[in-house]
PyMOL CGO cylinders between C-alpha atoms (Angstrom):
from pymol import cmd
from pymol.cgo import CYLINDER

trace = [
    CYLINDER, 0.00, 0.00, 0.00, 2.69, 2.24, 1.28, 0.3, 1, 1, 1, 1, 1, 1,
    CYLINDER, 2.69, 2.24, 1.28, 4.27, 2.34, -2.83, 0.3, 1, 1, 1, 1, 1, 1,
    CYLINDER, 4.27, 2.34, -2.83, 1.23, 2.90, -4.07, 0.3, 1, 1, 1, 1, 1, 1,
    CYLINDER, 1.23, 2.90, -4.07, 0.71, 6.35, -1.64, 0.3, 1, 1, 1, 1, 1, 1,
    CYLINDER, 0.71, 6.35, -1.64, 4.81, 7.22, -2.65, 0.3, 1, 1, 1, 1, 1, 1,
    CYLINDER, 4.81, 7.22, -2.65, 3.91, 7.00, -6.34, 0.3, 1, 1, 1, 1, 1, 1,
    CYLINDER, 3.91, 7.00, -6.34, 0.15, 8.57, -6.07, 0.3, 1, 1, 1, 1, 1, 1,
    CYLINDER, 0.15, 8.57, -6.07, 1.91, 11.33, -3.80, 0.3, 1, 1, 1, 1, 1, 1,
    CYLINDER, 1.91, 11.33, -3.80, 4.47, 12.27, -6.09, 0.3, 1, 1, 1, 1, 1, 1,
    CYLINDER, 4.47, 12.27, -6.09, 2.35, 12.37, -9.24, 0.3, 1, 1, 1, 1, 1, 1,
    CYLINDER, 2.35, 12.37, -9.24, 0.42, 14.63, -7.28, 0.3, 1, 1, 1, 1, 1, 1,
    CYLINDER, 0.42, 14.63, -7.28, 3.87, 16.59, -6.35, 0.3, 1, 1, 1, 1, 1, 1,
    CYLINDER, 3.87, 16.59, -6.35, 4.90, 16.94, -10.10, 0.3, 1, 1, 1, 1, 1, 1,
    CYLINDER, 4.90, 16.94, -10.10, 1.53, 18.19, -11.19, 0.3, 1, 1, 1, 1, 1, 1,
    CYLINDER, 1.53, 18.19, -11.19, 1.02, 20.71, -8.27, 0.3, 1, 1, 1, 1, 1, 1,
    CYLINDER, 1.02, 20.71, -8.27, 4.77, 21.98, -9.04, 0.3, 1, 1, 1, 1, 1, 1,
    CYLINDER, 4.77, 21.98, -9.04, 3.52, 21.87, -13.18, 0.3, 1, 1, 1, 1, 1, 1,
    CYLINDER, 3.52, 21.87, -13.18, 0.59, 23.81, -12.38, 0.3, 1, 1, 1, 1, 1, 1,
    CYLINDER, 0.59, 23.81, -12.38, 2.38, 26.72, -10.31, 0.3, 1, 1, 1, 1, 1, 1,
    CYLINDER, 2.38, 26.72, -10.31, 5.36, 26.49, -12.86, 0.3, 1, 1, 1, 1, 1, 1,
    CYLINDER, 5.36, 26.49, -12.86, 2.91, 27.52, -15.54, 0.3, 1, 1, 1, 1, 1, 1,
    CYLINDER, 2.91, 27.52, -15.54, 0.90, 30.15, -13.22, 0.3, 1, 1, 1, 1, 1, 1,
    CYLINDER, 0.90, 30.15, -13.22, 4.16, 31.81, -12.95, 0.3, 1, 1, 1, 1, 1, 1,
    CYLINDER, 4.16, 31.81, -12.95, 5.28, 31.66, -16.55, 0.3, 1, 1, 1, 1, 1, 1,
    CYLINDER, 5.28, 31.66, -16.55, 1.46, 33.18, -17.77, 0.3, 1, 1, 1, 1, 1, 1,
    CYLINDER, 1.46, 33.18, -17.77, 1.14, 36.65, -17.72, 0.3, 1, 1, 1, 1, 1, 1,
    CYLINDER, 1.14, 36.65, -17.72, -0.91, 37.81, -15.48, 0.3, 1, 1, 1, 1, 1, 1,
    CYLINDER, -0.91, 37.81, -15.48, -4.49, 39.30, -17.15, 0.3, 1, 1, 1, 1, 1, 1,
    CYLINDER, -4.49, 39.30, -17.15, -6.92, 38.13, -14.69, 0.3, 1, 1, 1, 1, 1, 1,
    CYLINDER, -6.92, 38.13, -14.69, -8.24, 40.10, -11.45, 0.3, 1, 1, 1, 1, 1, 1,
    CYLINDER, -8.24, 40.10, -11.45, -6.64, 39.77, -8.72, 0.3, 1, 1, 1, 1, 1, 1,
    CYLINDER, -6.64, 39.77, -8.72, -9.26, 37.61, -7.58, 0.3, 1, 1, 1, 1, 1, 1,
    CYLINDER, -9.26, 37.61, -7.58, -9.07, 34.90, -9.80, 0.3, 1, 1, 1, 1, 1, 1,
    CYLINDER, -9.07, 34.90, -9.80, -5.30, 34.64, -9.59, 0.3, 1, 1, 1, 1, 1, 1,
    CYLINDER, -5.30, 34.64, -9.59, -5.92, 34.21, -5.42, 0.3, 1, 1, 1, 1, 1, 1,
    CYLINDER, -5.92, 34.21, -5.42, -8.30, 31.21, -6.00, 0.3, 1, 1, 1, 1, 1, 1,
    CYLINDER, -8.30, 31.21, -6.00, -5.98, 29.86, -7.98, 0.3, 1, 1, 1, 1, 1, 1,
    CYLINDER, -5.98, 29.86, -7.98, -3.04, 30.24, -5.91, 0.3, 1, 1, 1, 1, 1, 1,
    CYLINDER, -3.04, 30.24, -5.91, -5.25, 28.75, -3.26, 0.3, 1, 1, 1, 1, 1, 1,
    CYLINDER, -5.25, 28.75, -3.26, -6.20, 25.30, -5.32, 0.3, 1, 1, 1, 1, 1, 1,
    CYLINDER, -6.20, 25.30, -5.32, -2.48, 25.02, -5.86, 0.3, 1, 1, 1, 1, 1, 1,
    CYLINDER, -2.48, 25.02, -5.86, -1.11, 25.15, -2.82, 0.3, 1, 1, 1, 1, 1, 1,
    CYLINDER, -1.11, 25.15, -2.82, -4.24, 22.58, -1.06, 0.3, 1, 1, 1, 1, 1, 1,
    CYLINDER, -4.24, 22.58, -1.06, -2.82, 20.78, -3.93, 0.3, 1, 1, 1, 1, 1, 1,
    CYLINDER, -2.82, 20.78, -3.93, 0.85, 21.08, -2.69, 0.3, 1, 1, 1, 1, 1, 1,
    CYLINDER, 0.85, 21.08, -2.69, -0.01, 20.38, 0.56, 0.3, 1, 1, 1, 1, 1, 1,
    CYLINDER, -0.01, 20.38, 0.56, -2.12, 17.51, -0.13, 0.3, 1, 1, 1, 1, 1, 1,
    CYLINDER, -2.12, 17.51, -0.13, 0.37, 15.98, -2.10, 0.3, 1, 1, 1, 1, 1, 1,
    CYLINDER, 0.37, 15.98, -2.10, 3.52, 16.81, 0.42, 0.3, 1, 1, 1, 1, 1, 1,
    CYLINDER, 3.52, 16.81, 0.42, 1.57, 15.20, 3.11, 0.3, 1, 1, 1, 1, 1, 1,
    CYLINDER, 1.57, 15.20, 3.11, 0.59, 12.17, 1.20, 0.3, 1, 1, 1, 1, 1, 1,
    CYLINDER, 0.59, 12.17, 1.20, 4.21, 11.66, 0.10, 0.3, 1, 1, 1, 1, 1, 1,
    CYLINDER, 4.21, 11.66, 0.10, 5.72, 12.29, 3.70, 0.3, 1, 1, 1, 1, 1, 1,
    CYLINDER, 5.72, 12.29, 3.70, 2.99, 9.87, 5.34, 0.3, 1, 1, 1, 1, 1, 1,
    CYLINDER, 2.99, 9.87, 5.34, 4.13, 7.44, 2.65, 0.3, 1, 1, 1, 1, 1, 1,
    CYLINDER, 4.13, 7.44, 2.65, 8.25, 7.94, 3.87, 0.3, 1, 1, 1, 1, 1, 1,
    CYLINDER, 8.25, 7.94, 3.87, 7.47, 7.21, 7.53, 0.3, 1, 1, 1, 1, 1, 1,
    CYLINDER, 7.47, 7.21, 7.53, 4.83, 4.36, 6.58, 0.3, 1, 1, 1, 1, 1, 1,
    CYLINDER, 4.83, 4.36, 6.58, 7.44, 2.80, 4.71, 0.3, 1, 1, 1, 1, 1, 1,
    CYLINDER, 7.44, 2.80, 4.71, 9.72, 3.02, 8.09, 0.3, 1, 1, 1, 1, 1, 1,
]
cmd.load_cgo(trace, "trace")
């Protein structure tokens, strides 16, 4: 179970980082409001997917 969180978790990781990478690189057009939800998705995704991958580390321990 434990490799199937590690790999889950860092698919997660890689898509959250993805995501932010391109928030970053897009310029910025949108009200400021819209860019804070977004932010806000992405880093519950982060999050999600740092804890899921850190569980997964001290599972496997």
């Amino acid at each position: 179970m434990s490799g199937l969180f590690t790999v889950v978790g860092s698919v997660l990781a890689l898509l959250a980082f993805g995501m932010l990478t391109a928030w970053i690189l897009t310029p910025k057009r949108q009200p400021a409001r819209r860019s804070r939800r977004g932010w806000g998705g992405i880093f519950l995704l982060a999050a999600a997917a740092t804890a899921m991958y850190l569980s997964s580390l001290f599972s496997s321990e």
